[in-house]
C-alpha positions as CSV (number, residue, x, y, z in Angstrom):
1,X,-68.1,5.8,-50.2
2,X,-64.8,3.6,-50.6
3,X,-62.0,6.3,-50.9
4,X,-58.6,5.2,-51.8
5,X,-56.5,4.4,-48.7
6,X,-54.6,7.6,-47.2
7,X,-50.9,7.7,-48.0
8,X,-50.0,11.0,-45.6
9,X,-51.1,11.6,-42.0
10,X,-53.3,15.1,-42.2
11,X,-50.9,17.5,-41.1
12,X,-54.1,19.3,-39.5
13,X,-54.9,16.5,-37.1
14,X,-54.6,17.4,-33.3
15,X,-51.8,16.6,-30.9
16,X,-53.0,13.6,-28.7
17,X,-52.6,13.6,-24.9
18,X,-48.6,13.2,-25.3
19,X,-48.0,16.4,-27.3
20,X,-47.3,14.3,-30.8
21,X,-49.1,15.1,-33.7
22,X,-49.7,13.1,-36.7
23,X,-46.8,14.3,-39.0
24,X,-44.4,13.1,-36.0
25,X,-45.9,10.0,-36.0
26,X,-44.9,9.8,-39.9
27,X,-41.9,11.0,-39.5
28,X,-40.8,8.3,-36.9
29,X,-42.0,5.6,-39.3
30,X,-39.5,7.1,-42.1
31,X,-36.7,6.1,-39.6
32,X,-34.3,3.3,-41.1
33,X,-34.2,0.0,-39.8
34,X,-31.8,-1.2,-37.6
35,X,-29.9,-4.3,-36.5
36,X,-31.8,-6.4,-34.0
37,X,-31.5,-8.9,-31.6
38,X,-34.0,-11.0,-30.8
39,X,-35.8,-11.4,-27.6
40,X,-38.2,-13.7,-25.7
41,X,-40.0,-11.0,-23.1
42,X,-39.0,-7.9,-21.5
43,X,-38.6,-8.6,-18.0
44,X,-40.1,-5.9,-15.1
45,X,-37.7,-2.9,-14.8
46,X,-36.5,-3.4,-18.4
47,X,-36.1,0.0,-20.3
48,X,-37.3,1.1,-23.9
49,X,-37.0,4.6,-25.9
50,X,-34.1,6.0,-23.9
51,X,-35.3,5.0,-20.6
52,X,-39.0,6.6,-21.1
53,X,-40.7,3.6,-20.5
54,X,-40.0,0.6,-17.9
55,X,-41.8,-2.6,-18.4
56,X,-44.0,-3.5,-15.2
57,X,-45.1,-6.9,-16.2
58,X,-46.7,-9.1,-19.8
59,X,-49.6,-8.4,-19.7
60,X,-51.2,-10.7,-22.9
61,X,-50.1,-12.5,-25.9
62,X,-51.3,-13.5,-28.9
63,X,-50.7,-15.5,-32.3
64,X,-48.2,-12.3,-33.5
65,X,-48.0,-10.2,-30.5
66,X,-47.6,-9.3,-26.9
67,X,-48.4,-6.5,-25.2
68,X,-47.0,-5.1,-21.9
69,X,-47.9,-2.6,-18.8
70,X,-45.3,-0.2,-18.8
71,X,-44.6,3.2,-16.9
72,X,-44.0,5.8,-18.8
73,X,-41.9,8.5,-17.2
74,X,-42.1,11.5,-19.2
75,X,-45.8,12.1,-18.2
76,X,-46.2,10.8,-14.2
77,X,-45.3,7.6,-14.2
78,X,-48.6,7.1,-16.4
79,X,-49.3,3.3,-17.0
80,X,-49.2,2.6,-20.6
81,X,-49.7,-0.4,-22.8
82,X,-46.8,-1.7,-25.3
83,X,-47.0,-3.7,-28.0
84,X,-44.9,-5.3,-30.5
85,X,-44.1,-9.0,-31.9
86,X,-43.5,-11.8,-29.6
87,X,-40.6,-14.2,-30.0
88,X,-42.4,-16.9,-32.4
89,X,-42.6,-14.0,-35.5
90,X,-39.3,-12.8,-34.6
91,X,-37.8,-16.2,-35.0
92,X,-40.0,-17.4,-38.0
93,X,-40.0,-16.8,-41.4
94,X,-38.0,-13.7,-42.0
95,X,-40.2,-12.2,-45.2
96,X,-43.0,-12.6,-42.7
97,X,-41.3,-10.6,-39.5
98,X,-40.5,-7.9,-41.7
99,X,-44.0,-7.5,-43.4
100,X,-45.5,-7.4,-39.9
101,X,-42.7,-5.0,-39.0
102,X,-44.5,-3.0,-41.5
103,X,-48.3,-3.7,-40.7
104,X,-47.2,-2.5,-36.9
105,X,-46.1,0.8,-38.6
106,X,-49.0,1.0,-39.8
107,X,-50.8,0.1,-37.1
108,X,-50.0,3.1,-35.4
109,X,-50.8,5.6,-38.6
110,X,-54.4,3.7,-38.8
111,X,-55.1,4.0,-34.8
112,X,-53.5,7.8,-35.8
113,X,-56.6,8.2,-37.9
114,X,-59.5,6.3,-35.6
115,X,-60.0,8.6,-33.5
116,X,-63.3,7.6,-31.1
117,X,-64.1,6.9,-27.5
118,X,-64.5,4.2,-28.3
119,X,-60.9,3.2,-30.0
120,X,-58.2,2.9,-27.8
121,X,-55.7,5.5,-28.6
122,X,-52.5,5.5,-29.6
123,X,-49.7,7.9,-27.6
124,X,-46.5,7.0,-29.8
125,X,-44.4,4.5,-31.6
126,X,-41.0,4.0,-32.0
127,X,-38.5,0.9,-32.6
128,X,-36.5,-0.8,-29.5
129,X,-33.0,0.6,-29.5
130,X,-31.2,-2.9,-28.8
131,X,-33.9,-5.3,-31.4
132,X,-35.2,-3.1,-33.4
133,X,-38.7,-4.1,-32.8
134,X,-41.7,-1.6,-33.6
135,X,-43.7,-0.8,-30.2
136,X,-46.7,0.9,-30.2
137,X,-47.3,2.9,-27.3
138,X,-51.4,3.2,-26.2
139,X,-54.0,4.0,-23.6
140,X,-54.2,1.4,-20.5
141,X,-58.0,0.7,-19.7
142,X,-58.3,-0.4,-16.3
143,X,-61.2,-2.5,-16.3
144,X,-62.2,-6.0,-17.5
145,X,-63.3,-7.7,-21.3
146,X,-66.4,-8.4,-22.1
147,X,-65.4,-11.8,-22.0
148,X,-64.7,-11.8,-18.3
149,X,-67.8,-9.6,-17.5
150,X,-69.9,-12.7,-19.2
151,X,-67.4,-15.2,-17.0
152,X,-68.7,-13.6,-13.6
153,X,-71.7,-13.6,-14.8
154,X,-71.9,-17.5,-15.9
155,X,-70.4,-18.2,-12.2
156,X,-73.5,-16.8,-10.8
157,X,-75.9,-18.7,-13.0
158,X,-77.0,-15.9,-14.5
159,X,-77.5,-14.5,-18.3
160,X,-76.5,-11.1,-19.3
161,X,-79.4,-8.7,-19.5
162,X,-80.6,-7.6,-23.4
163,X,-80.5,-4.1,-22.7
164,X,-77.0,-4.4,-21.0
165,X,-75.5,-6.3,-23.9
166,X,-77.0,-3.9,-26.5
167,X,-75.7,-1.4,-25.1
168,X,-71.6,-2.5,-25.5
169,X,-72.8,-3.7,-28.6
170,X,-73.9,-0.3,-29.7
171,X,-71.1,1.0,-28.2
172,X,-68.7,-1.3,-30.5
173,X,-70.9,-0.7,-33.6
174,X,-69.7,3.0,-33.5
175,X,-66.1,2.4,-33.1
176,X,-66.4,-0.1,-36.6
177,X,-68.2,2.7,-37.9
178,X,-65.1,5.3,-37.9
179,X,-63.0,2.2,-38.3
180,X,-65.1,1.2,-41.5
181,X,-65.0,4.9,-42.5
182,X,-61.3,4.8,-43.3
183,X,-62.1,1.8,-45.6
184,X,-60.3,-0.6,-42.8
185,X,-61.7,-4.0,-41.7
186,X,-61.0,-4.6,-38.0
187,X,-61.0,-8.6,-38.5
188,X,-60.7,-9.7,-35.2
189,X,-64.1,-8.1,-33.0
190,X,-64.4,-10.5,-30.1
191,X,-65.4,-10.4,-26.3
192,X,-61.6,-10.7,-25.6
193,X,-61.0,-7.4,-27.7
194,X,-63.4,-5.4,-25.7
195,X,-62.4,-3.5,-23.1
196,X,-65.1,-2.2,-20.0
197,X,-63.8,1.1,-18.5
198,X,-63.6,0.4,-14.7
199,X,-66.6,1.5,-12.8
200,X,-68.5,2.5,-15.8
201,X,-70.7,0.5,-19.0
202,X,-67.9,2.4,-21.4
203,X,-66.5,-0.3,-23.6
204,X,-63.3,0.5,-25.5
205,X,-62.5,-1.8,-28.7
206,X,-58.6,-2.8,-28.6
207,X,-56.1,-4.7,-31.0
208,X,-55.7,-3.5,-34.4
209,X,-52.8,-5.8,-34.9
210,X,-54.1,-7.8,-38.3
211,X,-57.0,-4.4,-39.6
212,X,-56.4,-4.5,-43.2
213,X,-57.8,-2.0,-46.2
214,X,-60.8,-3.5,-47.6
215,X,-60.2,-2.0,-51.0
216,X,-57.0,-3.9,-51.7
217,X,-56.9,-4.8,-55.5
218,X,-55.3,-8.8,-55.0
219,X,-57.8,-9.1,-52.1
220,X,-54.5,-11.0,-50.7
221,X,-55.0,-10.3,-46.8
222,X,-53.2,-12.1,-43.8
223,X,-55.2,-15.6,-42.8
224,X,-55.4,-15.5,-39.3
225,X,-58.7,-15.9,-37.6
226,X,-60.8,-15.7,-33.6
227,X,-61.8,-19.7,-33.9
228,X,-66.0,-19.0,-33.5
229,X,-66.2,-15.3,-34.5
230,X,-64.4,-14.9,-37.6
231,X,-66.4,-15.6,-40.8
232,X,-66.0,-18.3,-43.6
233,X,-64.3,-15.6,-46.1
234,X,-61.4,-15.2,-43.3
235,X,-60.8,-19.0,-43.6
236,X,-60.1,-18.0,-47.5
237,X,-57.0,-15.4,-48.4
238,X,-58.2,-14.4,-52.1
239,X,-61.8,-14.0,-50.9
240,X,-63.4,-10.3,-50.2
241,X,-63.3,-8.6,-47.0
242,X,-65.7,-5.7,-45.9
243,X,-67.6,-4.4,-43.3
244,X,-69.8,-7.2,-43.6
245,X,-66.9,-9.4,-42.6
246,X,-66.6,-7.1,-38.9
247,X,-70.8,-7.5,-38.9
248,X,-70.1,-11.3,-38.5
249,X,-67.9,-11.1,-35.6
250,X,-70.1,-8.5,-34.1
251,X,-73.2,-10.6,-34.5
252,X,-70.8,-13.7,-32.5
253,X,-70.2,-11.5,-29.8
254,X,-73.4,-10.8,-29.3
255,X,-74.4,-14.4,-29.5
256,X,-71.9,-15.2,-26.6
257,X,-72.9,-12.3,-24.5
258,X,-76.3,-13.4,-24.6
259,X,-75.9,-16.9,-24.2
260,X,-72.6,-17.3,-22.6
261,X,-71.8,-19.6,-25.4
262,X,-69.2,-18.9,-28.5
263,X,-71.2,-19.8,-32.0
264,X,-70.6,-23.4,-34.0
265,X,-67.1,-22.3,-36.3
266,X,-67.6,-20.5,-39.3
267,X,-65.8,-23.3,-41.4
268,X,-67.5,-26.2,-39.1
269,X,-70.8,-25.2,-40.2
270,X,-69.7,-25.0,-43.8
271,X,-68.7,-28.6,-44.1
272,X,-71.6,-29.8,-41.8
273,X,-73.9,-27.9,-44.8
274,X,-71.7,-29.4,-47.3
275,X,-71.6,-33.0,-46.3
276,X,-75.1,-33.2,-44.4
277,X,-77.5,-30.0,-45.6
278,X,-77.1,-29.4,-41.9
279,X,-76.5,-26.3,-40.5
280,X,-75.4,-26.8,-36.6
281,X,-75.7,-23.0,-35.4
282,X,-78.4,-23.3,-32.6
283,X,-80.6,-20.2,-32.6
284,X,-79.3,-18.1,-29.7
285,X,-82.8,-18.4,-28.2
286,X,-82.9,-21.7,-28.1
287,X,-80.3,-21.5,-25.4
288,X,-81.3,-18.2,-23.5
289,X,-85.4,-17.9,-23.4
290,X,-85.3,-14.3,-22.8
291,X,-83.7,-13.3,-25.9
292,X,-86.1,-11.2,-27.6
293,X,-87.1,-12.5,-31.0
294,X,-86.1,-9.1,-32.7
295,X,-82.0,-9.5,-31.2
296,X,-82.8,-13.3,-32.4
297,X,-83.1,-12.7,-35.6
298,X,-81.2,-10.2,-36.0
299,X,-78.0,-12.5,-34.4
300,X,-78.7,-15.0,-36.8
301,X,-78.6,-12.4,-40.1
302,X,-75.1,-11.6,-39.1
303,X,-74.3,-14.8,-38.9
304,X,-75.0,-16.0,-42.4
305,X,-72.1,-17.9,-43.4
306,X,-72.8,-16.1,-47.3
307,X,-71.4,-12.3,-46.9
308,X,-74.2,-11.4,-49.2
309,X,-76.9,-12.6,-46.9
310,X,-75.5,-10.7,-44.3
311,X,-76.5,-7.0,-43.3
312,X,-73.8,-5.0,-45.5
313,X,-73.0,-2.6,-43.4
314,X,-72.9,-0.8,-39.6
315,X,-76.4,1.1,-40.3
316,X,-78.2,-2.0,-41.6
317,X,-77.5,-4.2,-38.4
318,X,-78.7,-1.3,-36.2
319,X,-81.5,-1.0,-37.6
320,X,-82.3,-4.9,-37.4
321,X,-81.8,-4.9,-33.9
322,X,-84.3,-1.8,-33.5
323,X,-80.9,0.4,-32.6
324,X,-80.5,3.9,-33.4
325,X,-78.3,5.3,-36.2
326,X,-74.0,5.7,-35.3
């Protein structure tokens, strides 16, 4: 199934939404670099791409990126969501910046080729006149995360209904499937990276900012890591990535939607093994009675610190938690 990793966009791929087809996109990433300056955060009003977009406000930042809400002029005023490196990359290690540089071009050629309803989609790309800086243009949601849907929830006492939960998880587990299809790992699934469509049970799966090729050769992928959903071989650089590695963090979301309560850390529960044949993961029934055993189980299979132990791919978890095929 692994196919080697695509090195052209397919010049047959449909224009999205904002009339740009794929071979644009490349031809905007074969664009030389060009002297930056750095900068802290675009402020509201401030203009990119030849005054197509205006920055409205931040609107989230993370351990490489931020992303903004932005107008974009060109098509209504419709609100758009900007991303590209935040200040901390841009003043660090320079080998670093520019290899990220790179992974955000590619970012936008691997959204390019995800193409679900599921998976937010990508409008454009292009590099920041005055810094240089890769921005990648995509969809606004309106709506809230799955981690905020689970926060209401907990202020009302209340759990999240199975059925409701299986049903964004479903929902996610086909996204992973195109995603897993282009021999990509996501790497960082989480209730934070979950979109809900406003006024609907749609849930769109967001941030592609550290999805890597899970056939690389040196197995030499970025360590960065969700504390309580990534898995133990995210901890470790050389070791394998694969679908199995975007099972784990699916099988943690679940777990929190469920119980309202993140799993014990991958690498916590590795030493706890190590130095005490103790495994602290409580069984997510334990804390939420009305978990049926079936989901139980099923949670606590994707959750096996050993890859190997773990279902191996999309089809296999389904089918554990009695869920039809993607």
């Amino acid at each position: 199934m692994i196919n080697e990793p695509h090195n052209e966009f397919d010049q047959k791929s449909a224009k999205d939404t904002n009339g740009m087809s794929n071979i644009e996109i490349k031809q905007g990433l074969e664009q030389p670099p060009m002297k930056r300056e750095r900068v802290s955060h675009w402020g509201q009003g401030y203009e990119l791409n030849n005054g197509r977009f205006a920055i409205k406000k931040v609107l989230g930042e993370g351990g490489f990126g931020v992303t903004y809400l932005a107008e974009d002029r060109n098509i209504n005023n419709r609100l758009v969501v900007i991303k590209t490196l935040n200040e901390k990359v841009q003043k660090g290690d320079q080998d670093l910046f520019h290899k990220l540089q790179q992974d955000f071009q590619n970012e936008a050629k691997r959204l390019s080729e995800c193409n679900h309803r599921n998976i937010v989609t990508i409008y454009d790309r292009f590099a920041e006149e005055k810094t240089g800086l890769e921005c990648i243009v995509m969809e606004y949601i309106p709506g809230k995360t799955l981690k905020d849907r689970v926060g209401d929830l907990d202020f009302r006492g209340a759990y999240m209904e199975e059925e409701e939960a299986l049903g964004y998880i479903h929902q996610i587990a086909e996204a992973l499937e195109v995603i897993h299809r282009q021999n990509l790992v996501h790497r960082d699934v989480k209730p934070g990276n979950i979109m809900i469509r406003k006024g609907t049970r749609e849930v769109v799966l967001i941030d592609f900012g550290i999805a890597r090729e899970f056939n690389n050769e040196d197995r030499i992928q970025t360590a960065y890591v969700s504390q309580n959903y990534a898995p133990l071989e995210q901890y470790q650089q050389l070791e394998r990535k694969g679908p199995f590695t975007d099972i784990y963090a699916l099988g943690a979301t679940l777990y929190f939607l469920l119980t309202k309560k993140a799993p014990e850390n991958a690498r916590d529960r590795a030493d706890s093994l190590s130095m005490h044949d103790r495994d602290p993961l409580k069984p997510p029934k334990e804390i939420n009675r009305k978990i049926s055993d079936r989901t139980n189980n099923a949670i606590i299979k994707a959750l096996e610190l050993a890859p190997k132990k773990r279902p191996q791919n999309i089809g296999e978890f389904l089918s554990l938690l009695g869920l039809g095929p993607v």
